[in-house]
N, C-alpha and C positions, 0 to 999 in steps of 0.2 A: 834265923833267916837263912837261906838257901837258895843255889843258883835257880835251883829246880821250881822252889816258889816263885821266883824270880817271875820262871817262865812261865807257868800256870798262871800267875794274873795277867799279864801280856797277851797269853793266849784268849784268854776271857775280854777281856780291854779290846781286844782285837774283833774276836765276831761276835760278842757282844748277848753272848749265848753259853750256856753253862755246859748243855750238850755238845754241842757243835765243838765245843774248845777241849772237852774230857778226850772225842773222838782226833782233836789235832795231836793234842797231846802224848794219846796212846797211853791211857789213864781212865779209870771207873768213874763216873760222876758222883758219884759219894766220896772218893777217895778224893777228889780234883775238889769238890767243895769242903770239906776237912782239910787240907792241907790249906786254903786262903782262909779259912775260918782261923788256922793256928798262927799264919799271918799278920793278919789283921789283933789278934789277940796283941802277939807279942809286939808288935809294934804300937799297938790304943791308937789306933784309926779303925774307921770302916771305909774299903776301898772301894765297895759295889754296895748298891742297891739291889738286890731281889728282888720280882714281882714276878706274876706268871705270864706278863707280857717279854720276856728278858730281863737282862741287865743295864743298868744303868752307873754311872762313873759320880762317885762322890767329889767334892773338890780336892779333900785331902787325896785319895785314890786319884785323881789327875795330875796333882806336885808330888806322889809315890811312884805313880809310876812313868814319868817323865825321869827321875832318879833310876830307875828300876833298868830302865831302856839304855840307860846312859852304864850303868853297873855292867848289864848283858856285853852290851858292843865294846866295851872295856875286857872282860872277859873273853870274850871271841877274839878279840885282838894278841891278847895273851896265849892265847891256844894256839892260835896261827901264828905266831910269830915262834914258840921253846916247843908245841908237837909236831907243828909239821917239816919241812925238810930245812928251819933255824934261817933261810935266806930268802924270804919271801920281801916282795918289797916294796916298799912306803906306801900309800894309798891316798892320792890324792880326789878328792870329790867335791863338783863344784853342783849349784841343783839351780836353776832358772825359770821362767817360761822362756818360750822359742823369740830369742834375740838375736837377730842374725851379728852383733856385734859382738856379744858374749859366745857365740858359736867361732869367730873369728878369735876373739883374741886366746879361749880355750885352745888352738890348734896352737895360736903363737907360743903360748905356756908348753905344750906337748914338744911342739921344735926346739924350744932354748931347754927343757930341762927334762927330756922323754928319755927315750932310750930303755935300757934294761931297769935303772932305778925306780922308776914310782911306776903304778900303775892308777890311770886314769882313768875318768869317769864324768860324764858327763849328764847330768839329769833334767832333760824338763818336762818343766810340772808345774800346778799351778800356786798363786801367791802365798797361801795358808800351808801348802805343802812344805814351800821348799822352808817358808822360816820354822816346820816341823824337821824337816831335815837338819837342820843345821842345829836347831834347839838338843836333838837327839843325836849329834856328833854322827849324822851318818853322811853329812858334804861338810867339809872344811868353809865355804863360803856357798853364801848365797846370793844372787844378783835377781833386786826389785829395782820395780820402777814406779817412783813416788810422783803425786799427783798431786795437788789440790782437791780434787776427789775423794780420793783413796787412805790421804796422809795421816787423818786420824785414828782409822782401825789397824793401818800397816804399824805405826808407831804403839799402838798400843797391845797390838798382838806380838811386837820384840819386845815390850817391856816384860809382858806376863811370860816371856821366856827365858829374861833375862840375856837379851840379846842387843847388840851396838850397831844400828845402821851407820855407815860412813858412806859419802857419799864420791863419785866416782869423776860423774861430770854432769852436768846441767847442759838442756837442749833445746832449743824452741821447736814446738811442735813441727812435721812436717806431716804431710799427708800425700802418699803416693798414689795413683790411679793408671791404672795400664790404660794402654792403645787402644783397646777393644772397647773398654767400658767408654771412653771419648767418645769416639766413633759411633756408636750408638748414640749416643746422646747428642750430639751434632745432626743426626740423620731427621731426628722429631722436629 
């Protein structure tokens, strides 16, 4: 196995297309399907499904390459840290959807411990996302907001990533409405 494979199923995993990923890659599409064929060999999985509608993601091929992802950004981290100029610096990454309280207390994090040492990040996006971000070590934390709704697929989409919700604080709903929407509504 090799970085390079690494990246050829990720590429594939990615658009989800055998073509479209040979042309990312900058690689023949015989040569791009031979290299995951040797893959999948050596490892005794099959990562994709083939059909001439595209690709499709096997389960073993979903816990490969969820490993694979995590191997890569392990490697990128290695690189940038002993090729490029050895003082590059810490990489903090947090991934949300838009909470203006998670946006505040990010800035408070960036004031008490910013500066030249880490370099920040801030990501939002949506609920499936970010616990893929965090699953795939590319946010340090992720910040959900858990429902009675929601609590069963959120909880079970951290377990199939092997992932620990802790939880932060508990809030009774509130519900905001501007002036304007009032206002109208008073006028009927």
């Amino acid at each position: 196995m090799t970085l390079q494979q690494l990246k050829y199923v990720i590429a594939v995993a990615d658009t989800r297309n055998i073509t479209e990923a040979s042309r990312r890659v900058f690689i023949s599409q015989p040569s791009l399907t031979a290299a995951i064929r040797e893959l999948e060999a050596e490892m005794g999985i099959k990562i994709f499904l083939r059909s001439n509608k595209g690709v499709t993601i096997t389960n073993d091929g979903d816990e490969f390459l969820s490993y694979a992802r995590q191997v890569l950004d392990q490697a990128n981290l290695l690189e940038e840290r002993y090729k490029g100029s050895g003082c590059g610096n810490t990489i903090f990454s947090v991934s949300c959807q838009h909470y203006s309280f998670a946006v505040n207390a990010f800035v408070d994090v960036i004031r008490q411990f910013g500066g030249n040492e880490y370099d920040f990040t801030l990501r939002e996006t949506q609920t499936h996302e970010i616990i893929e971000d965090v699953a795939h070590l590319k946010s340090e934390v992720g910040v959900l907001y858990i429902s009675r709704r929601n609590e069963n697929v959120i909880k079970k989409l951290l377990r199939k990533n092997n992932l620990v919700f802790d939880p932060l604080f508990t809030t009774a709903l509130h519900v905001f409405i501007s002036k304007k929407i009032r206002l109208q509504k008073n006028k009927k």
